[in-house]
C-alpha positions in Angstrom: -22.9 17.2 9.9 -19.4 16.5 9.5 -16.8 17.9 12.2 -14.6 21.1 10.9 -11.5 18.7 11.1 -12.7 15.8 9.2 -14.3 18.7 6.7 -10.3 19.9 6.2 -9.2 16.9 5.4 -11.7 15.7 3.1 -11.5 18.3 0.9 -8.1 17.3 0.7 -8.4 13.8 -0.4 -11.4 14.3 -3.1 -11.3 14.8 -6.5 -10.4 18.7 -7.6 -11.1 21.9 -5.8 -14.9 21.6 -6.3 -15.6 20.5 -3.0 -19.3 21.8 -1.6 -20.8 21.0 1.5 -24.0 22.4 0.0 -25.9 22.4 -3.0 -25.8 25.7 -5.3 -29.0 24.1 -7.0 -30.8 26.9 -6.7 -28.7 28.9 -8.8 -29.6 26.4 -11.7 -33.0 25.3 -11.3 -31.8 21.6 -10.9 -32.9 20.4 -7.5 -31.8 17.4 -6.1 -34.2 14.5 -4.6 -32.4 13.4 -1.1 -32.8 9.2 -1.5 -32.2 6.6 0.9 -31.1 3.5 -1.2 -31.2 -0.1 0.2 -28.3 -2.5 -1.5 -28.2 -6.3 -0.6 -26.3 -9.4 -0.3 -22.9 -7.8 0.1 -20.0 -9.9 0.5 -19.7 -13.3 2.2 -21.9 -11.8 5.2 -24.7 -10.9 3.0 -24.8 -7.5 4.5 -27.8 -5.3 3.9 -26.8 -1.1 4.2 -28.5 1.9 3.0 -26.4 4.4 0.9 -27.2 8.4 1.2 -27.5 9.8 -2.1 -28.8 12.8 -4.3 -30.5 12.4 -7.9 -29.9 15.3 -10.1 -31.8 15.1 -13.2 -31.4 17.6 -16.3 -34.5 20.1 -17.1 -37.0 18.4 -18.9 -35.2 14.6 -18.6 -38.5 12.1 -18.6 -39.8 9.1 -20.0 -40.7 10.4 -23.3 -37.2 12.2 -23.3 -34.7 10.1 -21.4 -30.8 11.2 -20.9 -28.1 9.4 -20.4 -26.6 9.2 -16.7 -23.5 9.8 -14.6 -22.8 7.8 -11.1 -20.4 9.3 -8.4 -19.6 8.8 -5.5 -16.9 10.7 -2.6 -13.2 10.6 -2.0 -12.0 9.2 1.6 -14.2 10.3 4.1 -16.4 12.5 2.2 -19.6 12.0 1.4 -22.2 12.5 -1.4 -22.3 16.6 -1.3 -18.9 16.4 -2.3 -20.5 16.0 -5.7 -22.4 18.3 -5.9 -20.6 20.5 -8.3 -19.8 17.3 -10.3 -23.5 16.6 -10.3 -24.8 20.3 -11.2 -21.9 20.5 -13.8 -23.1 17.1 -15.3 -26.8 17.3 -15.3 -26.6 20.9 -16.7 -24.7 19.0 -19.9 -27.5 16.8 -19.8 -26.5 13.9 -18.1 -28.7 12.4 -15.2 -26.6 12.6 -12.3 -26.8 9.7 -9.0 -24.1 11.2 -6.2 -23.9 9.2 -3.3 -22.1 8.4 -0.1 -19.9 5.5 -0.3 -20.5 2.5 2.4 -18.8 3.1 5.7 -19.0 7.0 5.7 -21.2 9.4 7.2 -24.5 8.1 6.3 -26.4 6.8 9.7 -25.5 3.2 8.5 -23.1 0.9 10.4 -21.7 -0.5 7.1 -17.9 -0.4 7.6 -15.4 0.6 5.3 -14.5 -2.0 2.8 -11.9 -0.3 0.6 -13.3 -0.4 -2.5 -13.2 -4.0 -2.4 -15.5 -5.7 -5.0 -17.5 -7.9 -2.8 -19.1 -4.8 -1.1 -18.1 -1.9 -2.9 -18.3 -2.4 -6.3 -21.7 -4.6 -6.1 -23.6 -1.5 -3.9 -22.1 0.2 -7.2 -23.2 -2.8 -9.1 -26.9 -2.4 -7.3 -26.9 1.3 -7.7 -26.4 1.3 -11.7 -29.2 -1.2 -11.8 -31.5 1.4 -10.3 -30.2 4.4 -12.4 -31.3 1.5 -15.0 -34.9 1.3 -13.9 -35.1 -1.5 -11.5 -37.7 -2.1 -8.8 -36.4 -4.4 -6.7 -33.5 -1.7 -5.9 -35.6 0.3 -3.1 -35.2 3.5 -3.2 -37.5 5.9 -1.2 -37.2 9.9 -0.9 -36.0 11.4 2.4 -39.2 14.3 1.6 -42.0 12.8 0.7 -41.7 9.3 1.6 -42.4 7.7 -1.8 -40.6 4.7 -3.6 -38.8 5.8 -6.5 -38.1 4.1 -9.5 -36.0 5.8 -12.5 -37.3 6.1 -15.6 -35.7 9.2 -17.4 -32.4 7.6 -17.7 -31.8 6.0 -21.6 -32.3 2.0 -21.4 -29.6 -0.3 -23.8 -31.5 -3.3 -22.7 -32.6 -4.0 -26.4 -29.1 -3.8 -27.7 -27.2 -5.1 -25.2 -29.7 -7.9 -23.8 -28.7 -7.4 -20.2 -31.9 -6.4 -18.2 -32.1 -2.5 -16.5 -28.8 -1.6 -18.3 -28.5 2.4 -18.2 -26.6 4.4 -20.9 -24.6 5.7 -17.8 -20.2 6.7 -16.7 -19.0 7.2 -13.8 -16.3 10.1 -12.7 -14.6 10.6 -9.0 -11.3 10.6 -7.8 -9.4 9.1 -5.2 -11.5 6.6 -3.2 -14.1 7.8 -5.8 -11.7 6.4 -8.5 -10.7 2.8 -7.2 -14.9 2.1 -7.1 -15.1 2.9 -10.9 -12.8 -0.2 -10.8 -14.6 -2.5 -8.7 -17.9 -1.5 -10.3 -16.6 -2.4 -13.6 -15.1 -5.7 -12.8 -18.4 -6.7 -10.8 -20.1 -6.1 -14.0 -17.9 -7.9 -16.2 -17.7 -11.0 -14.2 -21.4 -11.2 -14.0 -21.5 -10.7 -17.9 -23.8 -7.6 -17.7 -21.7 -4.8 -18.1 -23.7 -2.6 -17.8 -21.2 0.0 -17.0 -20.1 2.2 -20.6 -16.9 4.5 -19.5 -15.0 5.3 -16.1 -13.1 8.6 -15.7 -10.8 7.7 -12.6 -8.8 10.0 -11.1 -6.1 10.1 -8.7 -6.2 6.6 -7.5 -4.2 3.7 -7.3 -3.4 0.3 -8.8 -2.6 -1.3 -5.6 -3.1 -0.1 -2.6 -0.1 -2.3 -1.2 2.5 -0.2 -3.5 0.6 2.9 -2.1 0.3 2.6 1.6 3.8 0.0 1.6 6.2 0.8 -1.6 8.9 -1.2 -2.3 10.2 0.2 -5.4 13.6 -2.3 -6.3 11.5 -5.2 -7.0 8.5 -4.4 -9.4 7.6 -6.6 -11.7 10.2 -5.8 -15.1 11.9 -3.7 -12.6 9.3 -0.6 -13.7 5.4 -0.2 -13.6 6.0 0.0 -17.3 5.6 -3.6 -17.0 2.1 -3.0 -16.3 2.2 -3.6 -12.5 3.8 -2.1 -9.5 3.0 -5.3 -6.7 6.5 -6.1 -5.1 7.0 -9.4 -4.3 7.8 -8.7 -1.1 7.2 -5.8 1.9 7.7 -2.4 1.4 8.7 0.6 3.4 5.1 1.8 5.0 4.0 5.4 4.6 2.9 6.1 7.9 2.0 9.9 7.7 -0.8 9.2 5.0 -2.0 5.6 6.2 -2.4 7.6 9.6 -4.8 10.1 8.0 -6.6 7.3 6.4 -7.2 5.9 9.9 -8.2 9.4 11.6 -10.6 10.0 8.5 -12.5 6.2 9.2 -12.7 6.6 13.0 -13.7 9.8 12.4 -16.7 8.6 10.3 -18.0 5.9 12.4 -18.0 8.2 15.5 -20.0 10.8 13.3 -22.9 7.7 12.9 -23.5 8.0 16.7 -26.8 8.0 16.2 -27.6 4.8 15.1 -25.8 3.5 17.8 -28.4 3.9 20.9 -28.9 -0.5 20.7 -25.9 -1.8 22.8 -25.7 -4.7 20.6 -24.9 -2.3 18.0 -22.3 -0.9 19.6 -20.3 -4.3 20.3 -20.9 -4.7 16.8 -18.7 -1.6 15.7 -16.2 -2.5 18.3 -15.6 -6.0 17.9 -16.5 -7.0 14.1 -16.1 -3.5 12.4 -12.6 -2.5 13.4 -13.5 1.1 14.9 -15.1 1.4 11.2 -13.2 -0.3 9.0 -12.7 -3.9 7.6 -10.8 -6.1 10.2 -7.8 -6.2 7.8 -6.9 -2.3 7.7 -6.5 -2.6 12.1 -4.2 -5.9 11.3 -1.9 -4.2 8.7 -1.9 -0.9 10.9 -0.9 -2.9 14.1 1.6 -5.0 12.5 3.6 -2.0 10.6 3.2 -0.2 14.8 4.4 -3.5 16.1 7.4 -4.7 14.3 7.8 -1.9 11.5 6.7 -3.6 8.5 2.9 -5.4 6.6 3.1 -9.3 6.7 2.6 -10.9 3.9 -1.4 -11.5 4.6 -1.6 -7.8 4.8 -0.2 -7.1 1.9 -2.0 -9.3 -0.1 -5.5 -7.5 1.7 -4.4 -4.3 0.4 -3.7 -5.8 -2.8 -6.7 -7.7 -3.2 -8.5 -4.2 -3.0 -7.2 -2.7 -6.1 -7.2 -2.7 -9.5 -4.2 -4.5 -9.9 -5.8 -8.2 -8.5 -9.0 -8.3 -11.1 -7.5 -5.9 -13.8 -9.0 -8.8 -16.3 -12.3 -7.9 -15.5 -11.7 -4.0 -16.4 -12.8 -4.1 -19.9 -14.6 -0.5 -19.4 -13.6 2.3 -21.7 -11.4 4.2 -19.4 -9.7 7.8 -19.1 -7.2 7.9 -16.7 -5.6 10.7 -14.7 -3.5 10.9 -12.5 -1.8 14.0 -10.6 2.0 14.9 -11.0 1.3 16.4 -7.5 0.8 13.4 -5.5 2.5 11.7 -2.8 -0.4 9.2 -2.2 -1.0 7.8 -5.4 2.0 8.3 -7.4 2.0 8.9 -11.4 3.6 5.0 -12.1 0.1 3.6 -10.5 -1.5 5.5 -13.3 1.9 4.0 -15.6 1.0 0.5 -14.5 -2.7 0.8 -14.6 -2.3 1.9 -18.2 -0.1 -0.3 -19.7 -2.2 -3.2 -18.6 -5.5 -1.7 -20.0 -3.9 -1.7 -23.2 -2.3 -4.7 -23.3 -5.5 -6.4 -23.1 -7.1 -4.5 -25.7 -9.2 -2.5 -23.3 -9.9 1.6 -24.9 -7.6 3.7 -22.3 -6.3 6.9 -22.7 -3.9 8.8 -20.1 -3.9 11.9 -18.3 -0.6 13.7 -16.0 -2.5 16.4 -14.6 -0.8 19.3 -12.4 -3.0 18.9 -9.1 -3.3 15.3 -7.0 -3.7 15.0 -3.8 -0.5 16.9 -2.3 -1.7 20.1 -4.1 -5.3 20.1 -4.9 -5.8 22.8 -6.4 -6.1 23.1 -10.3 -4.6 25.6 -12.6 -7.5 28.3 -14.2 -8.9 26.4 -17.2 -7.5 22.6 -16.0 -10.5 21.4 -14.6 -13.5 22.8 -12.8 -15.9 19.8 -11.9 -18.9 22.8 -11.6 -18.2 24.2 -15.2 -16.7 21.2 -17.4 -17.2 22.1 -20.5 -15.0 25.5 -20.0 -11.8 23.7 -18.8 -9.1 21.3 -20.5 -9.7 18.7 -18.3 -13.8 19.1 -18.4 -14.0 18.8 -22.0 -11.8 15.8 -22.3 -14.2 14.5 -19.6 -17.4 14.7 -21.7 -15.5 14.1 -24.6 -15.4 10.6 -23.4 -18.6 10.0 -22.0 -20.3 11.4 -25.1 -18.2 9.3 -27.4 -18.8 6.3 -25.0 -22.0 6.7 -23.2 -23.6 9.0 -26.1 -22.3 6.9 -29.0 -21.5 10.5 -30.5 -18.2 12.0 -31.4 -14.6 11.0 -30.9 -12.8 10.2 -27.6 -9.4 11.7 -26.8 -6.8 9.3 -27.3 -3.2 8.6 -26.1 -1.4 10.1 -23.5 -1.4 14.2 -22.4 1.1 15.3 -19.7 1.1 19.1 -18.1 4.5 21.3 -18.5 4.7 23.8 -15.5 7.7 25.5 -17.4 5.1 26.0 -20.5 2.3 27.2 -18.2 5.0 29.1 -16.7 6.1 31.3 -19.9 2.8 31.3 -21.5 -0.2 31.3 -19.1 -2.2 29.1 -21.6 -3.0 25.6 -19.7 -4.3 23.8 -23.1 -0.7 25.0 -24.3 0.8 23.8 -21.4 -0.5 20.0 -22.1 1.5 18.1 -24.7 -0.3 15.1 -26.4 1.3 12.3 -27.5 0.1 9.0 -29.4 1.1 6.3 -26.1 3.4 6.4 -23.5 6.1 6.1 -22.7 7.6 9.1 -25.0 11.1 10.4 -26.0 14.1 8.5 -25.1 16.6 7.5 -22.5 20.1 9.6 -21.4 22.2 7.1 -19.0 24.7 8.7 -17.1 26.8 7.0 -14.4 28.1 8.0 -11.0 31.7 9.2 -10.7 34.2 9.4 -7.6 33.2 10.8 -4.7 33.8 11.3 -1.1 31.8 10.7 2.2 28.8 12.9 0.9 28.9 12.1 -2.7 30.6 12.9 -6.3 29.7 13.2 -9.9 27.6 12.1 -12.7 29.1 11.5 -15.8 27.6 11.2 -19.4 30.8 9.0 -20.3 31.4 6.2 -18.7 35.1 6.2 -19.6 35.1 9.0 -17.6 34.4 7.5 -14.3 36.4 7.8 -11.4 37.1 5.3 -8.3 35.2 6.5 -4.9 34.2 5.8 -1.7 31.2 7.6 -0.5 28.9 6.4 3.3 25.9 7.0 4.7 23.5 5.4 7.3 20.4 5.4 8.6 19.8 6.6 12.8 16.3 6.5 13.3 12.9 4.0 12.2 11.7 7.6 11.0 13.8 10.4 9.3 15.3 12.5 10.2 15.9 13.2 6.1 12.9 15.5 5.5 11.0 15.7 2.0 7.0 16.6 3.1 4.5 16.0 5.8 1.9 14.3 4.1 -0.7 16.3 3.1 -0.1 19.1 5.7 3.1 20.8 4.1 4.8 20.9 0.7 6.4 24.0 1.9 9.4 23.0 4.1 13.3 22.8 2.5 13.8 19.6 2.1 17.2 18.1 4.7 19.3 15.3 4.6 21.6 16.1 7.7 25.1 15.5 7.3 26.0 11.3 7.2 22.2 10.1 6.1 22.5 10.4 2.5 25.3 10.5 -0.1 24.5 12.7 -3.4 25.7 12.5 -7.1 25.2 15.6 -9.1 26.0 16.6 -13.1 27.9 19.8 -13.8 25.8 22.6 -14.6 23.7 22.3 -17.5 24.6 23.9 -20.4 20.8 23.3 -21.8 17.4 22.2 -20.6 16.8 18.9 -19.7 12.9 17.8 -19.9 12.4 14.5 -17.6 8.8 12.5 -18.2 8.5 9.3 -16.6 10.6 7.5 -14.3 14.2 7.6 -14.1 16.1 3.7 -13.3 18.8 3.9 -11.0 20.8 1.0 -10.9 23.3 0.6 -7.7 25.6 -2.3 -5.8 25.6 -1.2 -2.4 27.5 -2.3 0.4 26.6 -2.8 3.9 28.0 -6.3 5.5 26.3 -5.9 8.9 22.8 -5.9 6.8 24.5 -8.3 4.8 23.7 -10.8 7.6 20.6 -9.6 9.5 18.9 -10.1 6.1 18.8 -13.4 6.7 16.8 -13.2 9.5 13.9 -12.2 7.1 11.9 -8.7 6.3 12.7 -7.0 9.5 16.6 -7.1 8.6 16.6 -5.7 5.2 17.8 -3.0 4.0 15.5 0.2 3.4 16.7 2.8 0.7 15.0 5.8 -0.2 15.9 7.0 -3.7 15.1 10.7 -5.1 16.2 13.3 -8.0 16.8 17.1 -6.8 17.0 19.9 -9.1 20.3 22.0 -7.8 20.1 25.4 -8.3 23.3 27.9 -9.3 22.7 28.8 -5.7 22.5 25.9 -4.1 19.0 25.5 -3.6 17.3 22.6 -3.9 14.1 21.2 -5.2 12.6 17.8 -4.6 10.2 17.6 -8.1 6.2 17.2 -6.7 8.2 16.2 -3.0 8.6 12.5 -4.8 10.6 10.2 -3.7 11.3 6.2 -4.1 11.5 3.6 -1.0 12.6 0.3 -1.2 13.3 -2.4 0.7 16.5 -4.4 -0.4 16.1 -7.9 -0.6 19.9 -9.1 -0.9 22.4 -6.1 -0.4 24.9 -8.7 -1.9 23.5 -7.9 -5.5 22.8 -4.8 -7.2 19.7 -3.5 -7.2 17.8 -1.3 -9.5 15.3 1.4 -8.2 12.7 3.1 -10.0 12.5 6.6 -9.2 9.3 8.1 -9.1 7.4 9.5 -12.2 7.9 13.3 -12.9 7.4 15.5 -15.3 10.0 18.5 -15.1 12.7 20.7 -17.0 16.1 21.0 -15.3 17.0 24.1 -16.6 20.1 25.8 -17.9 22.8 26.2 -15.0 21.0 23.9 -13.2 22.5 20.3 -11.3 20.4 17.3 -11.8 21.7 15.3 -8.5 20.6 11.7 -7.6 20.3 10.7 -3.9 20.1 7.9 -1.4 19.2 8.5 1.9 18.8 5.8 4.9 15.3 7.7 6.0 12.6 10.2 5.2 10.3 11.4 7.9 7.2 10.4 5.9 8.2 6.6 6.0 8.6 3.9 8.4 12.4 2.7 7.4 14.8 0.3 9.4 14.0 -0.2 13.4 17.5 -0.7 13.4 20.8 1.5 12.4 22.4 0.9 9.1 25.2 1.7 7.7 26.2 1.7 4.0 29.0 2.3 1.5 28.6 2.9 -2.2 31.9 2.8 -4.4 32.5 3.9 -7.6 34.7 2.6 -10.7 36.7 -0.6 -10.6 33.7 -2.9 -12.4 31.1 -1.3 -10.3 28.1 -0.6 -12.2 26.5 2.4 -11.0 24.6 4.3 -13.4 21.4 6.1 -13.3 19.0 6.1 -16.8 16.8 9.2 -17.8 13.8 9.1 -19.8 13.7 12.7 -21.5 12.0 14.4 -24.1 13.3 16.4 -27.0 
């Protein structure tokens, strides 16, 4: 049984608020058969581990009447019964459900996390699909009765597609549950079976080096519109969340005590599986808690865990969605993942839901993993897997995005969800910072109406003490900048609304000569910037939009530098200030181990503007 504390915090890193620790199956006269499932040959090690997991199967599914199936598996130290609503929901719509507890959690097996890497992840996924497609040399036995079980009520494609124990199957999951959809797919793909017929990921990331270590002044294009969001250099790390990540592990290998009574076993946990986890996750964590920034070799590790470093080999029908709020995995990882899908011709469709992963909890109607087919989200979900696993019906298509301020005046979620043919949608409004003082000044729709200005900041601490959100724990708080940490550039009231989807470019020559020269000393010297939009009320209040902000390290101060803000949807309304900020810290980052200070001047040939992507 899992501990109360690593209980909380799963059910705030999985998919939706349909987490269950236990299995209403009795409520639907589906019950679950408990399976222990042996997978082989993983990675260069050749690792053999057993995977925990429940096989839900629709009334009357059989030989003689086979059903397509669904694979899932849990979000960051979860395990399989965090499914089981998914599963119920699924296998009541007829779809022959395998949920199972991903390698490295709380299973009794000394497997260690892997990340979602390919090598171990995806081919246990790989393995797993292969025994939803009838394979005997996948042994499975049940946890009741002892007996080997093979599947055969699951619908074969073998005859079509010529690949051998190929299922008519999906898979759905969010978070750590998402990224595998990824790996499981490419796995296929390069081994030419593809056996996999349509991922739903949610919440998840394109590269888990822009999650964990953002740097967001030198993506590729200069926006994850390019179709990636891997910096060429180190980011600013995000301690608070890579910290849960680490409790969460620990917390999962201590909870396989038992099948650690062989000494020998426990040197093995110790020395080769990093207190749980792949080797590489203890070397990126002690590096950023040693000098205050990833290496190079770490960054790649992270990288070479996501989506974004075999994105080729995704040729899956896929439905993305991603959370507006979501401080983890922000909405330009779902941007990048996206544009590169489509690019190469692979069926993707795209999703900006209201809940992720710093608010999990989704609107009446948006998505109930227990009752799919009787929320917006649900139907959009079988929607695709009938059209793609079924061979039936019509997939959604393009790109839907949720409107709090339609949800707001109307109640109605499905109103609340515009659709649109692609994105990016709407235009662009540029407008351009004017004057200002030693806190700030203006922004200006004309740039012949600029004014000259000086305005300062700096940075005093490696952490804050600007404040924007503590992780996962609070999205309550004000948000601070105290005085001399940030400078801020703000628009007169507005006379009319002003709807922002996507991510704003803010493009800035800074100067700060002392950083000017420890640059040179390499990655440790740079410059960190953290970039964010506030929504000004006629009082004064402020609000951070989904608690987003933008880090990046600054590569060469001497140069401007232009910083995607992070991905929002929101409507500054009437009366309202849209203000842009830069601040030397956030609490929820590790920034500069040194003070810096920084000057930003306005007019005279300085090009400091900041450009808008809005919607009629």
């Amino acid at each position: 049984m899992r501990r109360p504390a690593t209980v909380l915090l799963t059910a705030l890193l999985t998919a939706g608020a349909g987490t269950a620790l236990a299995s209403p199956a009795a409520a639907t006269g589906i019950t679950p058969r408990d399976l222990t499932i042996t997978v082989t040959g993983l990675g260069t090690e050749q690792r053999t581990c057993t995977i925990d997991a429940d096989l839900y199967l629709p009334p009357g599914a059989s030989h003689a009447r086979p059903v397509p199936a669904v694979l899932a598996t849990n979000g960051f130290g979860g395990t399989k019964a965090d499914q089981a609503d998914l599963a119920l929901g699924m296998a009541e719509q007829g779809y022959a459900t395998l949920s199972y507890t991903g390698l490295g959690f709380v299973d009794g097996d000394l497997c260690p996390i892997t990340l979602d890497d390919r090598e171990h992840d995806g081919e246990a996924a790989s393995q797993l699909l292969r025994f939803l497609g009838g394979d005997p040399s996948i042994t499975a036995v049940d946890d009741a009765t002892g007996e080997t079980v093979v599947v055969d009520q699951v619908v074969r494609e073998d005859s079509r597609t010529g690949t051998p124990h190929d299922p008519a199957v999906g898979m759905v999951g969010g978070s750590y549950g998402g990224q595998i959809q990824f790996a499981a797919a490419a796995v296929e793909h390069a081994a030419g079976t593809d056996r996999l017929d349509a991922i739903v990921p949610m919440i998840t990331w394109n590269d888990l080096s822009y999650s964990l270590n953002p740097d967001n002044s030198a993506l590729p294009g200069g926006t994850a519109a390019s179709g990636s969001v891997s910096s060429t250099q180190s980011g600013v790390f995000k301690y608070q969340w890579a910290a849960l990540f680490t409790v969460l592990g620990v917390a999962s290998g201590l909870q396989d005590l038992q099948a650690l009574a062989d000494p020998v076993q426990w040197r093995t946990v110790v020395q080769d599986n990093c207190a749980n986890f792949d080797p590489g996750v203890c070397a990126a964590l002690l590096e950023v808690g040693t000098q205050g920034f990833a290496s190079a070799a770490s960054v790649e590790f992270l990288r070479s865990n996501s989506v974004a470093s075999y994105i080729e080999d995704v040729r899956v029908p896929t439905l993305l969605a991603q959370g507006q709020a979501d401080t983890l995995f922000n909405l330009q990882e779902s941007v990048a993942t996206y544009t590169a899908l489509r690019a190469q011709g692979t069926p993707v469709s795209l999703v900006w839901h209201s809940w992720g992963h710093s608010g999990l909890d989704p609107l009446p109607g948006e998505w109930d993993p227990r009752h799919p087919a009787d929320t917006y989200q649900g139907r959009q979900v079988l929607q695709w897997f009938d059209a793609h696993v079924r061979d039936r019906g019509r997939a959604p298509e393009g790109f839907a995005y949720f409107r709090d301020w339609v949800y707001e005046a109307t109640g109605d979620v499905e109103a609340a969800y515009a659709e649109q043919r692609s994105f990016p949608v709407g235009g662009e409004r540029t407008l351009y910072l004017s004057g200002g003082g030693p806190a700030g000044g203006d922004l200006v729709a004309d740039p012949a109406a600029v004014v000259p200005g000086l305005s300062a900041y700096g940075s005093v601490a490696p952490v804050g003490p600007n404040y924007t959100e503590t992780s996962f724990l609070d999205q309550s708080l004000p948000v601070t900048d105290p005085p001399g940490t940030a400078v801020r550039f703000s628009t007169a009231p507005l006379t009319a609304p002003l709807d922002v989807v996507g991510s704003a470019q803010l493009t800035v020559q800074l100067d700060a000569p002392a950083v000017a020269g420890t640059q040179l000393l390499g990655t440790g010297g740079q410059l960190v910037v953290v970039a964010k939009l506030y929504d000004v009320g006629p009082d004064g209040a402020v609000e951070l939009p989904s608690r987003l902000v933008s880090p990046a390290r600054i590569a060469d101060v001497t140069q401007p530098v232009t910083i995607e803000l992070p991905g929002i949807v929101h409507r500054f309304q009437p009366g309202h200030r849209l203000a842009v900020v830069l601040a030397g810290g956030d609490t929820a980052y590790r920034g500069s181990t040194v003070p810096q200070q920084v000057a930003l001047a306005t007019g005279g040939g300085h090009v400091q503007q900041l450009v808008l992507p809005v919607t009629p």
